[in-house]
TORNUNU-675366 format. One record per residue (C-alpha): residue number from 1; residue in one letter; x, y, z. Coordinates in Angstrom, 2 decimals, padded with zeros to 5 digits. Layout:
<atoms>
<atom><i>NUM</i><aa>A</aa><X>X</X><Y>Y</Y><Z>Z</Z></atom>
...
</atoms>
This chain:
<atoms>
<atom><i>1</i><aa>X</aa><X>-025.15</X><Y>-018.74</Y><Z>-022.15</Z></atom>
<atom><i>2</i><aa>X</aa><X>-023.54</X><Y>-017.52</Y><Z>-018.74</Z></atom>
<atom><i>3</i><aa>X</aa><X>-020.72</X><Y>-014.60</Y><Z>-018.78</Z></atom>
<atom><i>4</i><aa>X</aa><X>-018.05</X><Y>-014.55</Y><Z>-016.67</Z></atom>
<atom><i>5</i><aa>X</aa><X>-016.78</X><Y>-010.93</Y><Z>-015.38</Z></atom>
<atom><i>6</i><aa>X</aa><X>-012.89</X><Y>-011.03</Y><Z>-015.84</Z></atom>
<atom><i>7</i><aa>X</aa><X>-012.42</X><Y>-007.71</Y><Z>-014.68</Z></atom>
<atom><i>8</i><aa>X</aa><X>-011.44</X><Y>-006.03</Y><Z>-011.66</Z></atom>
<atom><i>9</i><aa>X</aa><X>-012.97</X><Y>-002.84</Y><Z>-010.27</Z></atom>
<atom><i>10</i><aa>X</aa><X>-011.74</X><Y>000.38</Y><Z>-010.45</Z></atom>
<atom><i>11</i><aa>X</aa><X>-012.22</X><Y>002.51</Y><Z>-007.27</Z></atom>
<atom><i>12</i><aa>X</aa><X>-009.72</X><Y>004.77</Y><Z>-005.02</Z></atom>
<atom><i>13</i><aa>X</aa><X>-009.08</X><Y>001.23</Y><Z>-002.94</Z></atom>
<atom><i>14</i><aa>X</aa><X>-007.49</X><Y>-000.21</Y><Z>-006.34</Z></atom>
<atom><i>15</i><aa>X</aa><X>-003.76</X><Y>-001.07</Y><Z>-006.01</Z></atom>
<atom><i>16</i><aa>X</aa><X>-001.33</X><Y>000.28</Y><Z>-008.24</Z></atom>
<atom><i>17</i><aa>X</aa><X>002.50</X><Y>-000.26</Y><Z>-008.44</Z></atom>
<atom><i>18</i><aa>X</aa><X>004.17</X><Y>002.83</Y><Z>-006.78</Z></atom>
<atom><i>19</i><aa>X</aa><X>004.59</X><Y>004.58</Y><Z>-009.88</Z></atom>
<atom><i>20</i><aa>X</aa><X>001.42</X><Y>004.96</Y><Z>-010.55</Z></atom>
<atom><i>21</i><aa>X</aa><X>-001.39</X><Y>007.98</Y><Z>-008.84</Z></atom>
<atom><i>22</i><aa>X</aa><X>-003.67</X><Y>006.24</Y><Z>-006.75</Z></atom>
<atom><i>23</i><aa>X</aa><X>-007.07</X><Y>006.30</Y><Z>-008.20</Z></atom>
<atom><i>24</i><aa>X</aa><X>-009.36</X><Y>009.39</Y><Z>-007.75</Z></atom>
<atom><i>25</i><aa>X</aa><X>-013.37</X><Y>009.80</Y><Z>-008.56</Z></atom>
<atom><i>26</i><aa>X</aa><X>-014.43</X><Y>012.90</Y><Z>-007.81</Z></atom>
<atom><i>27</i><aa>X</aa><X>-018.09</X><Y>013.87</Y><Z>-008.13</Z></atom>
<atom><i>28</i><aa>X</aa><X>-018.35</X><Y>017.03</Y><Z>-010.22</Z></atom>
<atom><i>29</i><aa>X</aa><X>-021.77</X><Y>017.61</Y><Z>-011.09</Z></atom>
<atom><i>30</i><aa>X</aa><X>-024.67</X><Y>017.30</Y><Z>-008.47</Z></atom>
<atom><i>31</i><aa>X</aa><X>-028.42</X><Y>016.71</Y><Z>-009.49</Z></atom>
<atom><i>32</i><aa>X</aa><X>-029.24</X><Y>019.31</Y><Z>-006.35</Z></atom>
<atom><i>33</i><aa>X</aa><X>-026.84</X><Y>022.07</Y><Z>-008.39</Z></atom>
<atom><i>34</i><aa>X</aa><X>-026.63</X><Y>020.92</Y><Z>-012.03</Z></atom>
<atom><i>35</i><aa>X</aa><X>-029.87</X><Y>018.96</Y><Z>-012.96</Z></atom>
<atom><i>36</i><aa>X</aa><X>-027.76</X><Y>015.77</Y><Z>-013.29</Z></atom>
<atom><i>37</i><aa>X</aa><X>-024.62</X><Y>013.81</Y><Z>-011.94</Z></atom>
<atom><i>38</i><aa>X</aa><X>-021.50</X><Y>013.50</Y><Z>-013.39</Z></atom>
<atom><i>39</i><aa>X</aa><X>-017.47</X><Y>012.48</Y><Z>-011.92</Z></atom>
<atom><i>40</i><aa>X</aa><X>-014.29</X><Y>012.97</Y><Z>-012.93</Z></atom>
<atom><i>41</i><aa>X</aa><X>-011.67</X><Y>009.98</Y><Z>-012.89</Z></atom>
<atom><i>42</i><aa>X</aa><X>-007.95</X><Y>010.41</Y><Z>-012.49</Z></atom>
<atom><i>43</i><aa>X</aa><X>-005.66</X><Y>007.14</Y><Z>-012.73</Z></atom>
<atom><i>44</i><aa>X</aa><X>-002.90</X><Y>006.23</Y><Z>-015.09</Z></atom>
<atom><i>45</i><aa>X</aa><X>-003.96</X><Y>004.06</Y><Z>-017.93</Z></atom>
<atom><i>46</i><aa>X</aa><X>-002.27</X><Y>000.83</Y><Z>-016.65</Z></atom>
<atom><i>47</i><aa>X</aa><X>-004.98</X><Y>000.39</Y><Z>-014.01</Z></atom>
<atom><i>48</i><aa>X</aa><X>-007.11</X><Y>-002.36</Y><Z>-012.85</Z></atom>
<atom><i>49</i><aa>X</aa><X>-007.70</X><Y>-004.52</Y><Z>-015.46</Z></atom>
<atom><i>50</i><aa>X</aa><X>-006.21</X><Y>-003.28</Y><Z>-018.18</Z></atom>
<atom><i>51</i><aa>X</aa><X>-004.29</X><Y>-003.87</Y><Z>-021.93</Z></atom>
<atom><i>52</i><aa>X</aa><X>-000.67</X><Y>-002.98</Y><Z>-022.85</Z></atom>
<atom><i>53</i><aa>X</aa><X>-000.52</X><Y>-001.96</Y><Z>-026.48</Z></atom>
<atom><i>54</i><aa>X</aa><X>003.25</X><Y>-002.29</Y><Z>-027.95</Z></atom>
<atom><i>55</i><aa>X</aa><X>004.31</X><Y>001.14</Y><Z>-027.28</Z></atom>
<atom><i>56</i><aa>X</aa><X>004.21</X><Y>000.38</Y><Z>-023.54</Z></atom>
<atom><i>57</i><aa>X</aa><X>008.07</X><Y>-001.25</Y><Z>-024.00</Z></atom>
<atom><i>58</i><aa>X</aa><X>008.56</X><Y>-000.92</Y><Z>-027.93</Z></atom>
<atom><i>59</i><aa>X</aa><X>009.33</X><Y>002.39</Y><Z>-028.97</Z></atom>
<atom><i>60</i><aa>X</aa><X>007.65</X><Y>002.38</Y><Z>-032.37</Z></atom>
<atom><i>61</i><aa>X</aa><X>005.30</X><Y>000.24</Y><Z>-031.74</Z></atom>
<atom><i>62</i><aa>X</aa><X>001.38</X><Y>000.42</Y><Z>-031.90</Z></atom>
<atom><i>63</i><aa>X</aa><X>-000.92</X><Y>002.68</Y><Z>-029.71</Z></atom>
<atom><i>64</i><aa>X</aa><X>-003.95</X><Y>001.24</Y><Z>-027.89</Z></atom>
<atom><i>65</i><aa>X</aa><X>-006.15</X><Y>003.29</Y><Z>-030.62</Z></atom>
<atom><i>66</i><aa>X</aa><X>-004.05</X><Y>001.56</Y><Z>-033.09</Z></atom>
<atom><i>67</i><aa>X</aa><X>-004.66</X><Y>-001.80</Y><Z>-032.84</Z></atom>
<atom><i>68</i><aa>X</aa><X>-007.14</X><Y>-003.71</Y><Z>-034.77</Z></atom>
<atom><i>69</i><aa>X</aa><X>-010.29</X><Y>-004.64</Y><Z>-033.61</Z></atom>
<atom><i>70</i><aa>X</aa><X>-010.41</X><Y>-008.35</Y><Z>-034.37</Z></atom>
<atom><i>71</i><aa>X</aa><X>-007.94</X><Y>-008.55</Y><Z>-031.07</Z></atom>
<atom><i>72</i><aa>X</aa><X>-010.39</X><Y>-007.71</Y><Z>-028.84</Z></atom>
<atom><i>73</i><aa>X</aa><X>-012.50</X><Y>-010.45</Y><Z>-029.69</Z></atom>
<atom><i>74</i><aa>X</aa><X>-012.69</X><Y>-014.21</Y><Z>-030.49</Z></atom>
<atom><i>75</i><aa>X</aa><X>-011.85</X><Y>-017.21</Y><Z>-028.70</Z></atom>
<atom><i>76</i><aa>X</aa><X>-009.18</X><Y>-017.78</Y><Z>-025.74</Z></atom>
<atom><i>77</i><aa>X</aa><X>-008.36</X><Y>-020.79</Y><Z>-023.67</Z></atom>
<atom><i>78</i><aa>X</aa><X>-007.19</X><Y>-019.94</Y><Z>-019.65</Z></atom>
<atom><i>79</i><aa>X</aa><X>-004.15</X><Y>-022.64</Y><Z>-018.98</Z></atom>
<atom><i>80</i><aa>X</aa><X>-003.49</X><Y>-023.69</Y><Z>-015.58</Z></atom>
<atom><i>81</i><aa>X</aa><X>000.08</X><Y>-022.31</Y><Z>-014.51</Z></atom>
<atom><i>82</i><aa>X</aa><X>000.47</X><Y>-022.53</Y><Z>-011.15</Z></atom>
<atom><i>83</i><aa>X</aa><X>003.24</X><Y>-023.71</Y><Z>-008.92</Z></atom>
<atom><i>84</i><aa>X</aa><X>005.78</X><Y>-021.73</Y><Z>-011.00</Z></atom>
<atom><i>85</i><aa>X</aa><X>007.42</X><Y>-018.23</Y><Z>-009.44</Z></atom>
<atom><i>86</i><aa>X</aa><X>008.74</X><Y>-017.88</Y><Z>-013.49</Z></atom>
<atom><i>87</i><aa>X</aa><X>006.46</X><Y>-019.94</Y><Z>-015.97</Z></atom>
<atom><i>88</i><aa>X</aa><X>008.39</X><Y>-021.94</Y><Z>-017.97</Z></atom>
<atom><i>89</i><aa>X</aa><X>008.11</X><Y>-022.81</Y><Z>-021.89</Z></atom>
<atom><i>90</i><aa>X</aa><X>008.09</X><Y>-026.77</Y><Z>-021.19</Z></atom>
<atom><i>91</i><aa>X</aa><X>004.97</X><Y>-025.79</Y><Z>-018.25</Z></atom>
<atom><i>92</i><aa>X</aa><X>003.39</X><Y>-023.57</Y><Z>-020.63</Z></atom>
<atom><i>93</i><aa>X</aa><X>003.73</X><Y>-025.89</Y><Z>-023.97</Z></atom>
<atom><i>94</i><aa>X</aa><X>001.94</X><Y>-029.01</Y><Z>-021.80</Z></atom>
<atom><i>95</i><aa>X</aa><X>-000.65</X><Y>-026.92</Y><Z>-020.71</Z></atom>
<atom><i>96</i><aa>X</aa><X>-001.34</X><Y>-025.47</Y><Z>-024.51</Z></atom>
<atom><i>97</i><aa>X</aa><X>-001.45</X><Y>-028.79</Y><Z>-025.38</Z></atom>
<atom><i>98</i><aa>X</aa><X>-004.00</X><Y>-030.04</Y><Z>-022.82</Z></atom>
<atom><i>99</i><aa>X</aa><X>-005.80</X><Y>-027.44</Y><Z>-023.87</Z></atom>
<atom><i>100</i><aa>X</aa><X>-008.09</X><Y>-027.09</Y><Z>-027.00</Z></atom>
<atom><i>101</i><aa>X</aa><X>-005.69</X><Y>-024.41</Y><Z>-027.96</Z></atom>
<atom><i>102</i><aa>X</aa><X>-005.75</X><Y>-023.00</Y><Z>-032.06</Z></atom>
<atom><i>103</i><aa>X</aa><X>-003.49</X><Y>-021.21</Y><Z>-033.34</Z></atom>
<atom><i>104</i><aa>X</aa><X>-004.48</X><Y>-017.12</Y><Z>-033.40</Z></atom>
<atom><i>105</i><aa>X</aa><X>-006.36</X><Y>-017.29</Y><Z>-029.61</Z></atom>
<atom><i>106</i><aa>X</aa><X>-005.92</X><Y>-015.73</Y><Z>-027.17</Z></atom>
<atom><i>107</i><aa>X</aa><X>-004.11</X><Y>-017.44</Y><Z>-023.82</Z></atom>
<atom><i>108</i><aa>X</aa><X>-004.63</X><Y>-016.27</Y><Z>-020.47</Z></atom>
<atom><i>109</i><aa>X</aa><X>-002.86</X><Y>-017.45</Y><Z>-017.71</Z></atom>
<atom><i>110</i><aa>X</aa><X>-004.41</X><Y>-018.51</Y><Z>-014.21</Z></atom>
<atom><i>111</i><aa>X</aa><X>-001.32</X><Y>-018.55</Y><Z>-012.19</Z></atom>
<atom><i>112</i><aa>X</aa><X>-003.68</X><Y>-018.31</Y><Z>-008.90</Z></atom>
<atom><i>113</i><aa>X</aa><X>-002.09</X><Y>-014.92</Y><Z>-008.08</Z></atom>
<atom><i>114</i><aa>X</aa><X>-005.62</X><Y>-013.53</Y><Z>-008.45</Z></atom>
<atom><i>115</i><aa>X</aa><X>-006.34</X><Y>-014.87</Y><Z>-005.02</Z></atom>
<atom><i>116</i><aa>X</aa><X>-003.92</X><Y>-012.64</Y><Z>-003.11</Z></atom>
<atom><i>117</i><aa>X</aa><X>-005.14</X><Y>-009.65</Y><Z>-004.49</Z></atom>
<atom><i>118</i><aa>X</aa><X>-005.75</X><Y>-006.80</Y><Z>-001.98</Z></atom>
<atom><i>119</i><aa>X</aa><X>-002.44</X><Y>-007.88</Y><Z>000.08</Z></atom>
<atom><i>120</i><aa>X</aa><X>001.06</X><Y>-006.12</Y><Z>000.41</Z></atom>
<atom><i>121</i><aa>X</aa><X>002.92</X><Y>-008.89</Y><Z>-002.01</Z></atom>
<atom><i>122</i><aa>X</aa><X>000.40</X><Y>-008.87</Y><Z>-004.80</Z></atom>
<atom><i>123</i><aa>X</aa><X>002.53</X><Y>-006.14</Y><Z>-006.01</Z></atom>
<atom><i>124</i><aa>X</aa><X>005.80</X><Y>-006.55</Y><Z>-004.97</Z></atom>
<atom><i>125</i><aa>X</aa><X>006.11</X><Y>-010.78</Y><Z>-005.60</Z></atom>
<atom><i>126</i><aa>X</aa><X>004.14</X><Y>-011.98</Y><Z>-007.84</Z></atom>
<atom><i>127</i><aa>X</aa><X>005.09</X><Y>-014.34</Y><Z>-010.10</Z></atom>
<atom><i>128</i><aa>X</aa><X>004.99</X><Y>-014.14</Y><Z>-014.19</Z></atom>
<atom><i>129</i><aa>X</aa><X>006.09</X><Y>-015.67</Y><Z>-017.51</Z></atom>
<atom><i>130</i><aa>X</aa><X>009.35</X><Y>-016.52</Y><Z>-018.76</Z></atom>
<atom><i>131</i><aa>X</aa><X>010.89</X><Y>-014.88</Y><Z>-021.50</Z></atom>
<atom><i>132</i><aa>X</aa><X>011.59</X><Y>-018.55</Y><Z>-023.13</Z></atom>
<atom><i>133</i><aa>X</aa><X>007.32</X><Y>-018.99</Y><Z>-022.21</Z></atom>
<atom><i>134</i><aa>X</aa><X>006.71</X><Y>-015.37</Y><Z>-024.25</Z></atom>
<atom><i>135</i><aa>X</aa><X>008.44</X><Y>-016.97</Y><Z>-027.17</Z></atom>
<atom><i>136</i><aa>X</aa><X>006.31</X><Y>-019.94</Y><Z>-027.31</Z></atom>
<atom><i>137</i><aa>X</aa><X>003.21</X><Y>-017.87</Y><Z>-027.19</Z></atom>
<atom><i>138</i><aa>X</aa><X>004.82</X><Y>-015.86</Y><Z>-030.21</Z></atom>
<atom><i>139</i><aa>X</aa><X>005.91</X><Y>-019.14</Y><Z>-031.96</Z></atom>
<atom><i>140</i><aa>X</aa><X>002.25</X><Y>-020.37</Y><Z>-031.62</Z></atom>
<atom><i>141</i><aa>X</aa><X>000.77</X><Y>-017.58</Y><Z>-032.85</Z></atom>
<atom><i>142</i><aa>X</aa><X>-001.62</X><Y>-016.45</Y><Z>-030.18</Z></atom>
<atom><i>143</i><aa>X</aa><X>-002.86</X><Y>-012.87</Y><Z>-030.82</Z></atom>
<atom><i>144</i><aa>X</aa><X>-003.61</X><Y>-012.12</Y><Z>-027.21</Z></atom>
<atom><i>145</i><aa>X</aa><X>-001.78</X><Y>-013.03</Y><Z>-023.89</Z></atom>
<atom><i>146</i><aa>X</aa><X>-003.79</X><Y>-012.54</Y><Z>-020.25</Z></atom>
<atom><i>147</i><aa>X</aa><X>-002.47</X><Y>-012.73</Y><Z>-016.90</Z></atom>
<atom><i>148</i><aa>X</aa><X>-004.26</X><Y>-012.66</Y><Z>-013.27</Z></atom>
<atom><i>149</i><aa>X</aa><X>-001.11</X><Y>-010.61</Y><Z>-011.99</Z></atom>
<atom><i>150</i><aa>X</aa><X>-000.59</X><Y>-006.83</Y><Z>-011.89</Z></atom>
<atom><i>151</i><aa>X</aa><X>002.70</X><Y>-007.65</Y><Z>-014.22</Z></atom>
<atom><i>152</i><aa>X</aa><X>003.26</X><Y>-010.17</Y><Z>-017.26</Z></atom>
<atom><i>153</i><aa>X</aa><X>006.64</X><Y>-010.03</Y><Z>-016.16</Z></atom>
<atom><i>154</i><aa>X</aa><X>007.44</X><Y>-011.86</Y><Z>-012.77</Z></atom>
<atom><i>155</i><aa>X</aa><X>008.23</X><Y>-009.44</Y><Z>-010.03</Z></atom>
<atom><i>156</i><aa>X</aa><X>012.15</X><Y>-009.97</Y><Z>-009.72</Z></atom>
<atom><i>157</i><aa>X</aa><X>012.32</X><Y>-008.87</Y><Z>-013.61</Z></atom>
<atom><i>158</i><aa>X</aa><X>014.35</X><Y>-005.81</Y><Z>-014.29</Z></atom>
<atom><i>159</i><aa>X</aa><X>014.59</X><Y>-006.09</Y><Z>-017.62</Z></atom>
<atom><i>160</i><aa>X</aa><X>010.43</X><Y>-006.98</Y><Z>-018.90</Z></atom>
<atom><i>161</i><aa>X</aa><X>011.61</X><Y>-009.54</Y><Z>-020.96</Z></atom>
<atom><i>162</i><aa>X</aa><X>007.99</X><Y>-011.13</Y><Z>-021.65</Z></atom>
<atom><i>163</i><aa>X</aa><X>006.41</X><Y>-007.40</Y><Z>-022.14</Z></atom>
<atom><i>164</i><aa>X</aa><X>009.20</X><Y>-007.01</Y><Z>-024.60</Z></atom>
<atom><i>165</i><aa>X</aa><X>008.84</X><Y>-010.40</Y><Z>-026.72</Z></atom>
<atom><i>166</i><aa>X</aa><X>005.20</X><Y>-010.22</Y><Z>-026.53</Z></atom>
<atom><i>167</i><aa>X</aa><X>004.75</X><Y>-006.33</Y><Z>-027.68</Z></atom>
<atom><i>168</i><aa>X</aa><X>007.70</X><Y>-006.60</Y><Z>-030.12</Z></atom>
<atom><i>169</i><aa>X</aa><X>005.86</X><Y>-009.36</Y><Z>-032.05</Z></atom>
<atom><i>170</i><aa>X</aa><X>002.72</X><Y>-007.12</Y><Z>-032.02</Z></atom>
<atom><i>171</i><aa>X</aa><X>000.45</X><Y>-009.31</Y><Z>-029.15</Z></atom>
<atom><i>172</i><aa>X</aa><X>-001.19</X><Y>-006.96</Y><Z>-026.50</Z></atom>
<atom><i>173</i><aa>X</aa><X>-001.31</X><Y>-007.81</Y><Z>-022.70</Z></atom>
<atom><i>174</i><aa>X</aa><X>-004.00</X><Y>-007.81</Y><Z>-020.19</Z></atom>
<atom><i>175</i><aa>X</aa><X>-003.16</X><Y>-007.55</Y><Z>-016.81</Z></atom>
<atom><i>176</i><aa>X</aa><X>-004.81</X><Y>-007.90</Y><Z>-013.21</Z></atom>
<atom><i>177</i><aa>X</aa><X>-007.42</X><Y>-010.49</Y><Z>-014.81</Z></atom>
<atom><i>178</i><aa>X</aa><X>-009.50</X><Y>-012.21</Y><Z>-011.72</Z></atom>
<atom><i>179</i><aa>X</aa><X>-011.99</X><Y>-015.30</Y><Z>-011.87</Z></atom>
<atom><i>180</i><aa>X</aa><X>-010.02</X><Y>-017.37</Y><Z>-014.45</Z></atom>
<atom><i>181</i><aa>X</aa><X>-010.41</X><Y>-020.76</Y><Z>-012.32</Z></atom>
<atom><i>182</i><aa>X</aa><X>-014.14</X><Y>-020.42</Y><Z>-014.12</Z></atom>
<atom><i>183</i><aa>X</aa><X>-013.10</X><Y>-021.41</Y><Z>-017.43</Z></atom>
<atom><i>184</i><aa>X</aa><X>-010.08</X><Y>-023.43</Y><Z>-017.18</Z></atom>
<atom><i>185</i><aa>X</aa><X>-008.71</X><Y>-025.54</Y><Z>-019.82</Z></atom>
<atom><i>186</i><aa>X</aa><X>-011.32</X><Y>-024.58</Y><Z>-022.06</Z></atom>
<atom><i>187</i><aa>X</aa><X>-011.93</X><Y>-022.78</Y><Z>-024.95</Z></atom>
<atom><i>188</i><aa>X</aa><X>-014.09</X><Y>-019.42</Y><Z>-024.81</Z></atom>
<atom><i>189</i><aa>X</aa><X>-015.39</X><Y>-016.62</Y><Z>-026.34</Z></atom>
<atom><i>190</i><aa>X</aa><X>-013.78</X><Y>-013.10</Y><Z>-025.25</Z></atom>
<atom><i>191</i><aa>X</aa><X>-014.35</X><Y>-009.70</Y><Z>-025.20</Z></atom>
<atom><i>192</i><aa>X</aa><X>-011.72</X><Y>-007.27</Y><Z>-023.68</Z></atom>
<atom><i>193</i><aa>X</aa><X>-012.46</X><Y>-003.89</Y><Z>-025.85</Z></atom>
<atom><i>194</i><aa>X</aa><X>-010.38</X><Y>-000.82</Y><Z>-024.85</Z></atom>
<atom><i>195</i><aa>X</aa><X>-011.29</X><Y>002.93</Y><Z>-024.61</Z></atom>
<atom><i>196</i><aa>X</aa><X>-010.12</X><Y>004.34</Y><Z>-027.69</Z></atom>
<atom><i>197</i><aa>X</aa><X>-007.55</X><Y>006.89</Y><Z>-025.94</Z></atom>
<atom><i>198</i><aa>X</aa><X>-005.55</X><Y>008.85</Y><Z>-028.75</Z></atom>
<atom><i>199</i><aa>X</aa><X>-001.43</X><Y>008.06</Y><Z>-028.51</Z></atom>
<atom><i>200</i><aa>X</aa><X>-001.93</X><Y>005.70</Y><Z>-025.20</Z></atom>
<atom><i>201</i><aa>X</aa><X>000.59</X><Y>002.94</Y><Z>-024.51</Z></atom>
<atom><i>202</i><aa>X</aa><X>-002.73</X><Y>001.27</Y><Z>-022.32</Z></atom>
<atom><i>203</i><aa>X</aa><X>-006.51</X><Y>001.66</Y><Z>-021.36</Z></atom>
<atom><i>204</i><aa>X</aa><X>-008.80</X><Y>000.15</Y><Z>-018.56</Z></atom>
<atom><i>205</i><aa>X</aa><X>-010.09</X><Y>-002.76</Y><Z>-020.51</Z></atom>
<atom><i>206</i><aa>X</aa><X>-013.48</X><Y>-004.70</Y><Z>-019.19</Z></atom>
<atom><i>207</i><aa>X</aa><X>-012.87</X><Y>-008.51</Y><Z>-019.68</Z></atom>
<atom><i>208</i><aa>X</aa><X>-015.53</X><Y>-010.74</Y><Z>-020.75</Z></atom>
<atom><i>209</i><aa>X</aa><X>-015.84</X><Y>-014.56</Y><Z>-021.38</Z></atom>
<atom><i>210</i><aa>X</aa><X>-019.03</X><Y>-016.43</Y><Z>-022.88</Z></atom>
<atom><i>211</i><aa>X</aa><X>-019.28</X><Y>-020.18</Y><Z>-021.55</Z></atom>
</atoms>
């Protein structure tokens, strides 16, 4: 058995979209003062790696605390999008279909994005799924959608079409996922468990595969 490490770091060199506080650890407790070490981290809970629950774009819609457990794990297959600014639903259905792909897995999608991380236009250009895409993963019925950008939604969106099919329908997002090209076109077990923050519309999330 070999695990793969989905997940990126979390540190005060992390990007985040301008919205966002940069991330701060500050060391609290000293072992030379206090007997032991401890830090306090500040950083908004779409960080890093991390997983939308519904109330992120749905108004009603389910907390992170909320959501049932059996999402967090099971099995996923990572499709091969790239080439496409905007993924589209015919891209997206082939590679599904290449793919050993049941219905109620999760789908995360390598759109090779992952390897500009740490530059200027990994936030401000990447590219992300269709809304006609989002659909299709709704219409298949997979319970978990994954992307190696720091937005589901391509970076021209102004309207979060994909968040909004995709949460509306119930199926979390994980963003910012890195090292994908490890298990493509195969079929995986996952783990991507949450903290279990009260009322959150997100939460760091590490991201695990077992090949």
């Amino acid at each position: 058995m070999t695990l793969i490490d989905l997940t990126r770091e979390i540190s005060p060199e992390t990007q985040v979209f301008p919205a966002y506080p940069k991330v701060v650890v500050l060391l609290w407790a000293k072992h030379e003062v206090h007997g032991f070490r401890a830090e306090v981290l500040h950083m908004a809970t779409h960080t890093a790696t991390h997983l939308d629950a519904p109330l992120h774009f749905i108004e009603d819609g389910q907390t992170v605390d909320q959501l049932p457990l059996e999402v967090f794990t099971g099995y996923a297959v990572a499709v091969d999008v790239r080439g496409e600014r905007e993924v589209s639903r015919d891209l997206l259905r082939k590679r599904l279909n290449e793919a050993p792909y049941q219905a109620g897995d999760a789908v995360f999608l390598y759109t090779g994005w992952e390897h500009r991380y740490g530059s200027r236009e990994y936030l401000s250009e990447n590219p992300g799924l269709s809304a006609e895409a989002a659909q299709l993963l709704v219409d298949v019925r997979a319970k978990l959608v994954g992307i190696d950008t720091p937005s589901l939604d391509p970076a021209t969106s102004t309207t979060f079409l994909a968040h909004r099919i995709l949460l509306r329908a119930g199926i979390p997002i994980i963003e910012n996922l890195c090292n994908l090209s490890k298990m493509l076109q195969s079929r995986v077990k996952y783990y991507a468990f949450p903290l279990k923050i009260e009322g959150a519309t997100a939460s760091p999330v590490r991201v695990v595969a077992e090949i």
